[in-house]
C-alpha positions as CSV (number, residue, x, y, z in Angstrom):
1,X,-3.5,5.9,-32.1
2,X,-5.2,2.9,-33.7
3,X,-3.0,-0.2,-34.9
4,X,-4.4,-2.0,-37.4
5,X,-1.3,-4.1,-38.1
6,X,-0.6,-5.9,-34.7
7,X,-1.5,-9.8,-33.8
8,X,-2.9,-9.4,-30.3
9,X,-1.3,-12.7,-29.8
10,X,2.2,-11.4,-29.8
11,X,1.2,-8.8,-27.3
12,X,2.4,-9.5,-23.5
13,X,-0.1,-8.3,-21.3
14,X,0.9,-6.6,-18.5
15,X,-1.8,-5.2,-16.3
16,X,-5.4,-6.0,-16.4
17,X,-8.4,-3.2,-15.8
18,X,-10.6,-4.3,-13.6
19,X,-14.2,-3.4,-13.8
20,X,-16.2,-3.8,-10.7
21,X,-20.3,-4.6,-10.8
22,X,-20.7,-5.2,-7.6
23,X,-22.8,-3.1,-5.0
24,X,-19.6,-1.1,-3.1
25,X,-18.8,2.0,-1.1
26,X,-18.1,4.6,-3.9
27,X,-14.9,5.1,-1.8
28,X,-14.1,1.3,-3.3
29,X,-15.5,1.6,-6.3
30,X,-13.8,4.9,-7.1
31,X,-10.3,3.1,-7.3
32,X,-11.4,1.2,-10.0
33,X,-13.5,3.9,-12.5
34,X,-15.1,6.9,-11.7
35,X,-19.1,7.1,-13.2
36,X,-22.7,8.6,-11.9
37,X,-23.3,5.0,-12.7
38,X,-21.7,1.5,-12.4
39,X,-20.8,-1.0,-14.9
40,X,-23.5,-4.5,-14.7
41,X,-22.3,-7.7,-15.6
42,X,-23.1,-8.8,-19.2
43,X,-25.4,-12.2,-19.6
44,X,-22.5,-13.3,-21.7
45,X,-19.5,-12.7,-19.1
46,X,-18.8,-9.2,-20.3
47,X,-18.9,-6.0,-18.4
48,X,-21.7,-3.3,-19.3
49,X,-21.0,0.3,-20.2
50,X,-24.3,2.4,-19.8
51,X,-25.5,4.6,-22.2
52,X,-25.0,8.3,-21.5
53,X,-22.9,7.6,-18.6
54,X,-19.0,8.4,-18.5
55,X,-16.5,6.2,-17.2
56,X,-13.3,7.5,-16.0
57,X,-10.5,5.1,-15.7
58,X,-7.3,7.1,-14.7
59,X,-7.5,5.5,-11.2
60,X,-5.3,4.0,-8.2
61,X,-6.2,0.2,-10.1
62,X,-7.0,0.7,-13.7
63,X,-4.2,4.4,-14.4
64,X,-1.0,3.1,-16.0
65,X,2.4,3.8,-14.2
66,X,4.5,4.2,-17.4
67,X,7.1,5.9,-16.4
68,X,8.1,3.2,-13.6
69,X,7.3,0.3,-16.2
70,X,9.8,2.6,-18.5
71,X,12.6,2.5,-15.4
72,X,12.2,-0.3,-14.0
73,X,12.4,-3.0,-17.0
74,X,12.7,-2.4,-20.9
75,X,9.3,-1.9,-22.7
76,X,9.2,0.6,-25.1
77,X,6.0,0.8,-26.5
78,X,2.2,0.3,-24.5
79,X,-0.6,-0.4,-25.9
80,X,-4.6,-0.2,-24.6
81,X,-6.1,-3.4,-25.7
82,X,-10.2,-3.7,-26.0
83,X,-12.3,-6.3,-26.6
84,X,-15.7,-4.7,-27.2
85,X,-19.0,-3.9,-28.7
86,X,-21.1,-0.8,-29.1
87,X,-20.7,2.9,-30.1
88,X,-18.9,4.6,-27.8
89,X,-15.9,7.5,-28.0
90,X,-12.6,6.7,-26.4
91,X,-9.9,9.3,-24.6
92,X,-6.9,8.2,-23.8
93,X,-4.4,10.9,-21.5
94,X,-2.2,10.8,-19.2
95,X,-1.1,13.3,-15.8
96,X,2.3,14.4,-14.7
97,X,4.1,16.4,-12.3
98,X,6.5,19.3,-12.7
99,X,7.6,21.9,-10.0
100,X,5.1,20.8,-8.1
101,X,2.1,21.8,-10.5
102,X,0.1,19.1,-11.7
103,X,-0.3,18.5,-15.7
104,X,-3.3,16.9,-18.3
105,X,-1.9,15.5,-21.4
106,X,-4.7,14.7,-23.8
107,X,-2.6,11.8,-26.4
108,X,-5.9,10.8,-28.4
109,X,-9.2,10.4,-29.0
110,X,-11.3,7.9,-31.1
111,X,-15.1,7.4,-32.2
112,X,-15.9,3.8,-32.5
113,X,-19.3,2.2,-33.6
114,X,-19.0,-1.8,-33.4
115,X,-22.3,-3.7,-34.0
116,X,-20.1,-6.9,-33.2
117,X,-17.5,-7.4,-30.6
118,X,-14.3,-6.4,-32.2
119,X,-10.5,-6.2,-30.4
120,X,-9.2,-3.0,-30.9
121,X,-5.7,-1.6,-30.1
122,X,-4.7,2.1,-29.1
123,X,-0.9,2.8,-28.9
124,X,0.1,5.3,-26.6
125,X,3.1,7.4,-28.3
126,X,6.5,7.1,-26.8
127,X,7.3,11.3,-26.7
128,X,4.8,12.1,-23.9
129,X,5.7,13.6,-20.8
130,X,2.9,11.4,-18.8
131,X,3.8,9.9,-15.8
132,X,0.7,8.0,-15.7
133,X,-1.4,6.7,-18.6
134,X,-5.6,6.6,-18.6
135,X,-8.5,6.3,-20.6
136,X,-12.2,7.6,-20.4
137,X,-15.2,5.9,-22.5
138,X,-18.4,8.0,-23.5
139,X,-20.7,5.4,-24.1
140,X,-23.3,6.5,-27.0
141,X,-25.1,3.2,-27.0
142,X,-24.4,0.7,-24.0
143,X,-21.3,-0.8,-24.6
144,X,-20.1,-4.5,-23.6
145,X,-16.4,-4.5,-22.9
146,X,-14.7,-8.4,-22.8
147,X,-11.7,-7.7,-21.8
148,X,-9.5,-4.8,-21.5
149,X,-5.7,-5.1,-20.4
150,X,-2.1,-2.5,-21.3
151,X,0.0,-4.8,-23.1
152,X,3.3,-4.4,-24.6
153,X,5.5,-6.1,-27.4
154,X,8.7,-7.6,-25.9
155,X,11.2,-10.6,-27.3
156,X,10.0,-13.5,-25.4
157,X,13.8,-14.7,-25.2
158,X,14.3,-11.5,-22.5
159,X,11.4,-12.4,-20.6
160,X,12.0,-13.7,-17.1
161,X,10.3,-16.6,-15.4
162,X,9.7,-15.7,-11.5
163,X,8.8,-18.4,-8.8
164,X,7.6,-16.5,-6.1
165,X,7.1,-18.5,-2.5
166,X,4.4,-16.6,-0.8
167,X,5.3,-16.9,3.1
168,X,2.5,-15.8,5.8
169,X,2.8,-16.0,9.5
170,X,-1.0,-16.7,11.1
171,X,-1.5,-17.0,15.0
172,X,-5.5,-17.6,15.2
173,X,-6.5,-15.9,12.2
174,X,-8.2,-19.1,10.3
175,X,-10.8,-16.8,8.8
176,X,-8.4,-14.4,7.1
177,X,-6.6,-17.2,6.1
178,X,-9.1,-19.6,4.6
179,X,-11.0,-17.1,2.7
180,X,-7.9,-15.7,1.2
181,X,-6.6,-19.3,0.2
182,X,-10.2,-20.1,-1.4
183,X,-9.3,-16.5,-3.6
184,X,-6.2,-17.0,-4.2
185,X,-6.8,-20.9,-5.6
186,X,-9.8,-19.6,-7.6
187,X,-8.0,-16.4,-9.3
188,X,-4.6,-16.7,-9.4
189,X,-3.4,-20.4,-8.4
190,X,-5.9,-21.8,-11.2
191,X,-4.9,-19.6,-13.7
192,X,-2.7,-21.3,-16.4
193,X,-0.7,-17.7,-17.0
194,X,0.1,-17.7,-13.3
195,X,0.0,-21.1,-11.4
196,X,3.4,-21.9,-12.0
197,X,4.6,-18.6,-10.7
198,X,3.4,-18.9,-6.8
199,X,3.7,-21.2,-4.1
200,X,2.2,-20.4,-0.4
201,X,3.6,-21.4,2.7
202,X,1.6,-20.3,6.0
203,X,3.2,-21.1,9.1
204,X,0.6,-21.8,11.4
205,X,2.4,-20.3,14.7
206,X,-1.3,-20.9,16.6
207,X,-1.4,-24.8,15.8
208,X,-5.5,-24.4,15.0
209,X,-5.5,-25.1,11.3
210,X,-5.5,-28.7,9.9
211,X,-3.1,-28.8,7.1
212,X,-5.2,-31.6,5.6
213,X,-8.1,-29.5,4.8
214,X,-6.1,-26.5,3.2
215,X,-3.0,-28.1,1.5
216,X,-2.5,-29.0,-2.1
217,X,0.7,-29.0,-3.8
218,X,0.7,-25.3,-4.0
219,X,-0.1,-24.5,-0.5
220,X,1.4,-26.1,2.6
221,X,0.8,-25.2,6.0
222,X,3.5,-25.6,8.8
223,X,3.1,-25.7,12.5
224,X,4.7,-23.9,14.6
225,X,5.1,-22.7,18.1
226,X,4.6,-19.3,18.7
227,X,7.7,-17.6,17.9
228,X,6.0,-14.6,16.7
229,X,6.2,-12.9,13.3
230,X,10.0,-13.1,13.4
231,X,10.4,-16.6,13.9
232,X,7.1,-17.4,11.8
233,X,8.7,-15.7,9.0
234,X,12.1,-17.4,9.5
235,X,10.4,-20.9,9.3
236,X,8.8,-20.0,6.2
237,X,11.8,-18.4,4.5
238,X,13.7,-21.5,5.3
239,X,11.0,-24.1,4.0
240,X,10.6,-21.7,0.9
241,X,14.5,-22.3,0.2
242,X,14.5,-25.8,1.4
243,X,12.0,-26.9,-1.0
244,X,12.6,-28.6,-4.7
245,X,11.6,-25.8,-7.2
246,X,14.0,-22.7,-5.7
247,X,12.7,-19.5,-5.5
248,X,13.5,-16.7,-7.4
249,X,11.6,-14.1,-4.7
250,X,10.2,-14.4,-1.3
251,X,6.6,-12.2,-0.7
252,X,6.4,-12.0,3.3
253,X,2.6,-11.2,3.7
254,X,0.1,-10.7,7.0
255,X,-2.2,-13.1,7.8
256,X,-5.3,-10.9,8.7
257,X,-5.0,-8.8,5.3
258,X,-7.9,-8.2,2.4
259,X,-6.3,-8.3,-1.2
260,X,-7.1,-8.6,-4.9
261,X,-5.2,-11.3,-6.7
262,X,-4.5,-8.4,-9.8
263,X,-1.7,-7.0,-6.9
264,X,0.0,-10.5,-7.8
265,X,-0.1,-10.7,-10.9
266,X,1.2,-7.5,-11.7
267,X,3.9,-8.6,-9.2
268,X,4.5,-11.0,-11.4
269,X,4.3,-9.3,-14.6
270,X,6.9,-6.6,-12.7
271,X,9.3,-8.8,-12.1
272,X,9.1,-10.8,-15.7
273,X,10.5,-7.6,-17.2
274,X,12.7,-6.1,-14.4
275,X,16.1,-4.6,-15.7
276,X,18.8,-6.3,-14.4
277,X,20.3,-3.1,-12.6
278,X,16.9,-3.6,-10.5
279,X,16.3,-7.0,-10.1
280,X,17.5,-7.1,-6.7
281,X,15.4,-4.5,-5.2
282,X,12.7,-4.9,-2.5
283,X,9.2,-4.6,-4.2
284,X,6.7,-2.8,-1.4
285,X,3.0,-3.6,-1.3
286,X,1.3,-0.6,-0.5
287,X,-1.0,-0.7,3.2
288,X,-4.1,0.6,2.5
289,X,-6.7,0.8,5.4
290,X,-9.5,-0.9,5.7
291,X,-11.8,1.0,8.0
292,X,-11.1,4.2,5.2
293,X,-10.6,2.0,2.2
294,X,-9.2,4.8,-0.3
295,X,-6.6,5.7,2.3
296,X,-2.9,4.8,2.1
297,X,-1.2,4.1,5.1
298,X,2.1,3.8,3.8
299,X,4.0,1.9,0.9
300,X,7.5,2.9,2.2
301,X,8.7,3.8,5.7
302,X,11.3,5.9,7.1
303,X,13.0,5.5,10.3
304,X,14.1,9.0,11.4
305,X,16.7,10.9,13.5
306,X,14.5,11.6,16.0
307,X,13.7,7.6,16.4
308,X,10.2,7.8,14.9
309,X,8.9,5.6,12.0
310,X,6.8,7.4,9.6
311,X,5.5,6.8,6.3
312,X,7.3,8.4,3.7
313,X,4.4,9.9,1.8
314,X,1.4,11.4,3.6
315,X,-2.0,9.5,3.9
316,X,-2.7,9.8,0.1
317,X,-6.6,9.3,-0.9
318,X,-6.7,7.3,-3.7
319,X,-9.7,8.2,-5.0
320,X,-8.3,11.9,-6.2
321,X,-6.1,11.7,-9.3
322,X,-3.4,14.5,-7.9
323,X,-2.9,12.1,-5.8
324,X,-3.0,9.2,-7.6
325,X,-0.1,11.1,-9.4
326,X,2.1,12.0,-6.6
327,X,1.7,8.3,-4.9
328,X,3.8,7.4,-8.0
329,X,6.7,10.2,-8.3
330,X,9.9,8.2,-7.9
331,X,12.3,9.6,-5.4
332,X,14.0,8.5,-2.1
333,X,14.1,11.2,0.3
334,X,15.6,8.9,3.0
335,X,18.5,6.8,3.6
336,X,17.0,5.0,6.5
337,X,14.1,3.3,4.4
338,X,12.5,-0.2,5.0
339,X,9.6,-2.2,3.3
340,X,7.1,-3.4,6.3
341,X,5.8,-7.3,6.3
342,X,2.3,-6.5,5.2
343,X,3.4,-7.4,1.4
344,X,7.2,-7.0,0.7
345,X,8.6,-8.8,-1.8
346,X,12.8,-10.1,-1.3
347,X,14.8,-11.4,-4.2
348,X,16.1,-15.2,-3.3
349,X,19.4,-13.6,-4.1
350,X,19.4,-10.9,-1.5
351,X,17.2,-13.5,0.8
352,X,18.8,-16.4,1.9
353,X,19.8,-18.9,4.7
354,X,22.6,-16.5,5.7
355,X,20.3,-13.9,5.8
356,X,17.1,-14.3,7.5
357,X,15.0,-12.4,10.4
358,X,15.8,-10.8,13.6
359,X,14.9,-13.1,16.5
360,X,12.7,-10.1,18.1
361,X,9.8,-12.0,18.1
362,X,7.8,-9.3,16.1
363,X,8.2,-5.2,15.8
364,X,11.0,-4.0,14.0
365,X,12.4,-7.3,12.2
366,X,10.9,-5.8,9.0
367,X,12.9,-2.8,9.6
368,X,15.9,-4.1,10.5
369,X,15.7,-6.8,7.7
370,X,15.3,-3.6,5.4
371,X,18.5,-1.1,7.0
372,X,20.4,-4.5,6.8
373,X,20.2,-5.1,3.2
374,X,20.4,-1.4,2.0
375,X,17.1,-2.0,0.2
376,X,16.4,0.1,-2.7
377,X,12.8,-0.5,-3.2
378,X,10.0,-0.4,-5.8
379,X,6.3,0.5,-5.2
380,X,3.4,0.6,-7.7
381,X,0.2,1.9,-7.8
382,X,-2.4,-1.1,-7.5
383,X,-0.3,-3.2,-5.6
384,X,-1.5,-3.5,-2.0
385,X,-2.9,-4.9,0.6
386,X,-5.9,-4.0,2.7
387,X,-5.2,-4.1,7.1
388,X,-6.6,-2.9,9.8
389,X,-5.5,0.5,10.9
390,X,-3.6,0.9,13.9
391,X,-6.2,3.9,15.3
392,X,-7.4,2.4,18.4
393,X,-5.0,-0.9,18.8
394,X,-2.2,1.8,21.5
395,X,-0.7,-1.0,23.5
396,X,2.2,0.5,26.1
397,X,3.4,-3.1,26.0
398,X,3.9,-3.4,22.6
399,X,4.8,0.4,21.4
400,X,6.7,1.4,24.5
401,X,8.4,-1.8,25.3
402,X,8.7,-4.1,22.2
403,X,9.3,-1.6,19.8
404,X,11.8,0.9,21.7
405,X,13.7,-2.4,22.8
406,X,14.1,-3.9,19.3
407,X,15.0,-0.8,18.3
408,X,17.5,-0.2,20.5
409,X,18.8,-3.5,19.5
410,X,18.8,-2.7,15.6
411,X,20.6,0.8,15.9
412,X,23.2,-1.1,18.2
413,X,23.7,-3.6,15.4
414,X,24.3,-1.3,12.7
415,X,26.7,1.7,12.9
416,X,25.4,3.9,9.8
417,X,22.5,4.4,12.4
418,X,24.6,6.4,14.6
419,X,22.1,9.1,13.2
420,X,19.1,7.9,15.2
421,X,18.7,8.7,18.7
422,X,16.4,6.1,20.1
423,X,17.5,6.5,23.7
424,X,16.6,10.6,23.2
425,X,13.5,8.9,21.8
426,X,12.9,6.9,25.1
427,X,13.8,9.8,27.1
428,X,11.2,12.2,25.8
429,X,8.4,9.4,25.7
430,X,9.1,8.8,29.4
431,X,8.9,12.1,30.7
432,X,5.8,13.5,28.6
433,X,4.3,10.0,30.3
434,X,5.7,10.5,33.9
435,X,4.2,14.1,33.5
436,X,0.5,12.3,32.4
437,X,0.9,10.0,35.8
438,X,1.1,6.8,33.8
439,X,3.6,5.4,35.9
440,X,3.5,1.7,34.3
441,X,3.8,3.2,30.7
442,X,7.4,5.0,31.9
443,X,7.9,1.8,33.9
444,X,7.7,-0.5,30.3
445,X,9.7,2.4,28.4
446,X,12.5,1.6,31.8
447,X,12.3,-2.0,30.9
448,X,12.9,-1.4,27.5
449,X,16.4,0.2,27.9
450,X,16.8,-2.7,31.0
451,X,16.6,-5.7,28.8
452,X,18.4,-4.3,26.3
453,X,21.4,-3.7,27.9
454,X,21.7,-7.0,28.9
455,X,22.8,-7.8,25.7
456,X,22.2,-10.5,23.2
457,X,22.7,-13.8,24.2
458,X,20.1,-12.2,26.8
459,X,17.6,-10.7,24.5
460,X,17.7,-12.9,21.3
461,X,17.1,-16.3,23.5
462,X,14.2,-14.4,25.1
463,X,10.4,-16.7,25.2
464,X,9.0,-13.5,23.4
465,X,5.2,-15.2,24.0
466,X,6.0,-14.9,27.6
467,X,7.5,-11.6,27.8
468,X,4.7,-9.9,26.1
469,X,2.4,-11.5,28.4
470,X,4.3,-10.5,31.6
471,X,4.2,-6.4,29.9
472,X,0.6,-6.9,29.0
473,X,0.1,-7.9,32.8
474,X,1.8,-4.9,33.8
475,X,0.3,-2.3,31.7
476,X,-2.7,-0.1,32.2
477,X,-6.2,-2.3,32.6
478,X,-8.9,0.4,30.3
479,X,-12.8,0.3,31.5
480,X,-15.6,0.6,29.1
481,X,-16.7,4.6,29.2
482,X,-19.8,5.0,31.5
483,X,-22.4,7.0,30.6
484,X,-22.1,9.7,32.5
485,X,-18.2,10.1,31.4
486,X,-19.2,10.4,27.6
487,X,-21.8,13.2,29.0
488,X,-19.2,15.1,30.8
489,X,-16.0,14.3,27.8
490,X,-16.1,16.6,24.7
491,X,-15.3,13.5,22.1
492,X,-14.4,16.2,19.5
493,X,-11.9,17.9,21.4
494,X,-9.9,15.4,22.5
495,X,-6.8,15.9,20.0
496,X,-7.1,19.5,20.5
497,X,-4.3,21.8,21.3
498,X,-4.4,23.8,24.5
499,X,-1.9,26.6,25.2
500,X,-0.2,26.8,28.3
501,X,0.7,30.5,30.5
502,X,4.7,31.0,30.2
503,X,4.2,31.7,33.9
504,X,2.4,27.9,34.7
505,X,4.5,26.6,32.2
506,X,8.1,27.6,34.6
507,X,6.2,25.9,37.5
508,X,4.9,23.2,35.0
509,X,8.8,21.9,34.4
510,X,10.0,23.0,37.9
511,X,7.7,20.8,39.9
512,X,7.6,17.6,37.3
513,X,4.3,18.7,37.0
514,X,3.7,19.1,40.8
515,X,5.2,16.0,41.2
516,X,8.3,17.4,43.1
517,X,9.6,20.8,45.0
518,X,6.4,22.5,45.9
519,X,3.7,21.5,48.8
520,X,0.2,19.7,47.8
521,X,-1.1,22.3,50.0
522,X,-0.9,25.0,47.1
523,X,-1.9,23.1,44.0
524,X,-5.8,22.9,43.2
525,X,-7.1,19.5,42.8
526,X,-8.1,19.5,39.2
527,X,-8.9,16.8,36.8
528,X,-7.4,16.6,33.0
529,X,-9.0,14.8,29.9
530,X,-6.1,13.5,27.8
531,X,-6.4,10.7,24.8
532,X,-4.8,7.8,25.8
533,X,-1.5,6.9,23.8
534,X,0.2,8.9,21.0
535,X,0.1,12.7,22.2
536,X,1.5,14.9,24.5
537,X,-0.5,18.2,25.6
538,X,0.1,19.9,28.5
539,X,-2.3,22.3,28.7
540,X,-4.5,19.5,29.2
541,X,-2.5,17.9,32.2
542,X,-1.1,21.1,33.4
543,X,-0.9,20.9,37.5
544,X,-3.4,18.5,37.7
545,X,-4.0,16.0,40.1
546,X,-4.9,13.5,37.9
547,X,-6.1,12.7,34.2
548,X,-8.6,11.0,32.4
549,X,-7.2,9.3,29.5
550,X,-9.6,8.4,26.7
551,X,-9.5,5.8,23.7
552,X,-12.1,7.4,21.9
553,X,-12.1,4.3,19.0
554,X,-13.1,1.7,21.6
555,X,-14.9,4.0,24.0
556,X,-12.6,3.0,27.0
557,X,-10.9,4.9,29.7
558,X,-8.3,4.5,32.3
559,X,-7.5,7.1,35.1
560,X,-3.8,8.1,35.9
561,X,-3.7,9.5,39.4
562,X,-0.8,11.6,40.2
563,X,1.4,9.9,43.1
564,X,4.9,11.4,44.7
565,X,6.0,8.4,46.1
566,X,5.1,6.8,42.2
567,X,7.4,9.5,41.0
568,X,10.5,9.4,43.1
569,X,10.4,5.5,42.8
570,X,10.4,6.1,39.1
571,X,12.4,8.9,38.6
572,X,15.1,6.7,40.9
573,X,14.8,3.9,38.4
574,X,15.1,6.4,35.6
575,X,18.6,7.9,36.7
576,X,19.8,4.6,37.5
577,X,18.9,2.9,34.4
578,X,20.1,5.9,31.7
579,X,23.0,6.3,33.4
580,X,24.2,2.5,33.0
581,X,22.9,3.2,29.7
582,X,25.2,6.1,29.4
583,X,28.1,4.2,30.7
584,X,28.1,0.9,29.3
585,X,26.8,2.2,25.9
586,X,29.5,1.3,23.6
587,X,30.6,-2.1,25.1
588,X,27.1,-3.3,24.4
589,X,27.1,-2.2,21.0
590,X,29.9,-3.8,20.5
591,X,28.4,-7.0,21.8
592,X,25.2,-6.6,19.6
593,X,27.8,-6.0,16.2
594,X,29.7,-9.3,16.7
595,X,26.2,-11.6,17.5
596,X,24.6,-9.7,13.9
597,X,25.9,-12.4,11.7
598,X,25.0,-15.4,14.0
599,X,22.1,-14.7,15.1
600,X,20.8,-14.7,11.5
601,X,21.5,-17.7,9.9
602,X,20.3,-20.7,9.1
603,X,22.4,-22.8,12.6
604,X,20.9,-20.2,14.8
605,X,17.5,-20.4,13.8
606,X,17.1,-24.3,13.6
607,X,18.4,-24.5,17.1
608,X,15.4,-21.2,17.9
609,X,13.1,-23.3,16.1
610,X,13.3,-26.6,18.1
């Protein structure tokens, strides 16, 4: 309804709408407003409603989250605040979900006709079932909108006062970097409201940026050697405590990421208000991707039985209010849940020098960090980050080596993950990749369970920079797709599903794939079409004698020709290694549980650092 009898001035704004005018992909656009038509920028700094032309904002930016604002810290009542001119008609509504259907709730509407710019302020009623707040404007004449913000009335005395120390690890990403400094110092480090809120320190593990020309008392830049996104994240998290003004929370944030300073400051706002039965949860920037903009990646992820890390929610598009909706139903549907390093916010109480990374070099120290600390965590529509998606960037030496090693490593370090079976998770992987012919994939998975059962003071003192280029050199070299390849490879079927014959299947497993226990002399030389990586399909690779595997993203190929003598060297390697594995198991556990504490705190990681 209409107040009449509140002084905006006492108001405490907490989340700005955002009206874009620039020329963007509707997919962009869309999670701001929805219209035929967008806004233009008003002579006078204002935003311009067009006549005639509806504008919908119950979106991913501009809808309301009101019943995690209601949870999560102690407002009571919200308020839609308008500075604006012009006859237009107003709707304000909200969305909610329940057994599984999804519900309108229209709250109010409201006819105005202001010749002058006038503030106007609608209260939303507390006894709504909404989940999510919005508005729509019908403009009747164009209409010039100020500003527009939710706000809320709270007693200053119970409002916190957050310093949050921004830390970024950057290895030869200056572009990412400078251009999100230059936003950063024009919309949220200038800003009077905010400036005293942030600090940023990038830890430059590349040495290419000159501190000189980025630094100013809110940003500082720290060289480094390359210690990877662990250790980078370490050395920032220790400068971020080290430093005079303490921190209250610590945001760990990717270098090469696209943002909008409005994801801060409603951190910001967020954690002004928190209850004190939340104030030490992990707050989780949502990953949305940037080659499908409207697409969420994931805001929380699980780590599951079968050893897998998966987003928690499916790959939500933003742009559709259902789900808009169900990207904000609170619920925890997994114990094993972490907050990944693209934007996760850490309360300086749960942080600390006692408590900081994983030396893995990177992969899986966000995880751990998570399953560590038991985080309970908060997410929030509109805060985000944009990064690259992962489609395309299937590295054997990172995802078969790095991140089934680490992993390893983290289940051996903490017992309530006796759940997860990351060596049946190795197991699997190796066979399905034996069965494809990629021997040097299998061989980095077998290198993965080698180097981890060498234990700690092995593994943790590793030169990760020169590890991960000894696995590159190792894996599989891809060659640009030649013409007559793309002629011959149906692009469109690549993911698709082929069935096998029970009968082929029996010989199939018998022969590893006619690897073993049947002559050459009766297999047909045939040729599969696989995609390289993720995926296992053997109706594609089924008694082949060797398979073309495809990465359709960056049109490349690479050839895995079936080999016996490959196979029994392998498969020797294989038995040998699991069954130390098997054997030695516990002892090394052990061995990983008494390091835990040590080779997390502050002694261990200035020695790391030298």
């Amino acid at each position: 309804m209409l107040v009449n009898d509140i002084n905006e001035s006492k108001l405490f704004k907490i989340q700005d709408i955002i009206i874009m005018t620039d020329t963007v992909e509707a997919e962009v656009k869309n999670l701001y407003y929805k219209s035929k038509v967008s806004a233009i920028n008003d002579q006078d700094g204002g935003k311009k409603l067009l006549k005639g032309i509806d504008y919908d904002f119950f979106t991913y930016f501009n809808s309301f989250s009101v019943e995690k604002w209601k949870k999560y810290t102690n407002i009571k009542n919200i308020y839609l605040v308008l500075e604006a001119s012009g006859d237009f008609i107003i709707e304000l509504f909200g969305h909610y979900k329940k057994k599984d259907v999804h519900h309108k709730e229209l709250i109010a509407t409201h006819d105005f006709s202001e010749k002058d710019t006038k503030t106007i302020i609608l209260s939303f009623p507390e006894d709504v079932q909404s989940s999510l707040f919005g508005f729509f404007i019908m403009p009747k004449t164009d209409v010039i909108i100020k500003r527009a913000y939710f706000a809320t009335d709270v007693d200053e005395s119970a409002v916190r006062k957050p310093f949050i120390s921004m830390v970024t690890t950057t290895f030869k990403k200056e572009s990412y970097v400078k251009k999100n400094i230059g936003l950063l110092n024009s919309k949220l480090l200038s800003d009077e409201e905010y400036r005293d809120g942030f600090c940023w320190t990038i830890v430059d593990n590349g040495r290419t940026i000159d501190p000189e020309e980025l630094e100013h008392e809110k940003i500082k830049v720290v060289p480094n050697r390359n210690v990877g996104g662990a250790g980078g994240f370490a050395r920032g998290m220790m400068e971020s405590f080290r430093q005079d003004k303490k921190p209250t929370h610590i945001l760990l944030m990717d270098d090469d990421v696209v943002f909008v300073p409005e994801s801060f400051k409603r951190l910001y706002k967020l954690l002004s208000l928190v209850k004190d039965e939340y104030k030490d949860y992990f707050i989780s920037g949502a990953m949305l991707k940037m080659s499908h903009p409207n697409i969420q990646h994931e805001d929380i992820g699980v780590l599951n039985e079968e050893g897998y890390h998966e987003a928690l929610k499916p790959n939500y598009d933003l742009t559709v209010w259902a789900d808009i909706v169900n990207n904000e139903v609170i619920k925890r549907e997994h114990y094993h849940q972490y907050a990944a390093w693209w934007f996760c916010c850490i309360p300086a109480n749960v942080a600390g020098m006692d408590n900081l990374p994983l030396p893995v070099f990177f992969r899986g120290d966000d995880v751990e960090y998570s399953l560590r600390n038991h985080a309970e965590i908060i997410t929030m529509n509109g805060i985000c980050i944009w990064h690259e998606g992962f489609e395309g960037k299937f590295s054997a030496a990172l995802e078969y080596y790095q991140v089934n090693r680490n992993e390893l490593a983290v289940r051996a370090m903490h017992p309530d993950l006796h759940d997860v079976d990351c060596i049946g998770h190795i197991k699997q992987i190796f066979w399905e990749e034996v069965y494809k012919f990629n021997y040097k994939g299998a061989a980095l998975l077998l290198d993965a369970v080698e180097d981890y059962m060498k234990g700690p003071d092995y593994l943790f003192n590793l030169d990760g920079e020169k590890v991960m280029k000894d696995k590159k050199a190792r894996d599989n070299r891809l060659k640009p797709l030649t013409a007559k390849l793309k002629s011959q490879i149906d692009m469109n079927a690549l993911y698709d599903f082929e069935p096998v014959n029970t009968n082929i299947k029996k010989i199939y497993d018998y022969t590893y794939n006619g690897q073993a226990r049947i002559p050459e002399m009766f297999l047909k030389k045939k040729t599969g079409v696989i995609p390289y990586g993720w995926g296992y399909n053997p109706g594609k690779i089924v008694l082949t004698d060797k398979n073309i595997a495809v990465d359709p993203v960056n049109e490349k190929y690479v050839v895995f020709k079936k080999s016996r003598s490959k196979f029994n060297e392998i498969k020797a390697r294989y038995e040998r290694i699991i069954g130390q594995y098997d054997r030695e198991h516990t002892r090394i556990e052990k061995e990983y549980q008494d390091k835990a504490t040590e080779i997390t705190g502050e002694r261990f990681w200035d020695e790391y650092l030298k």
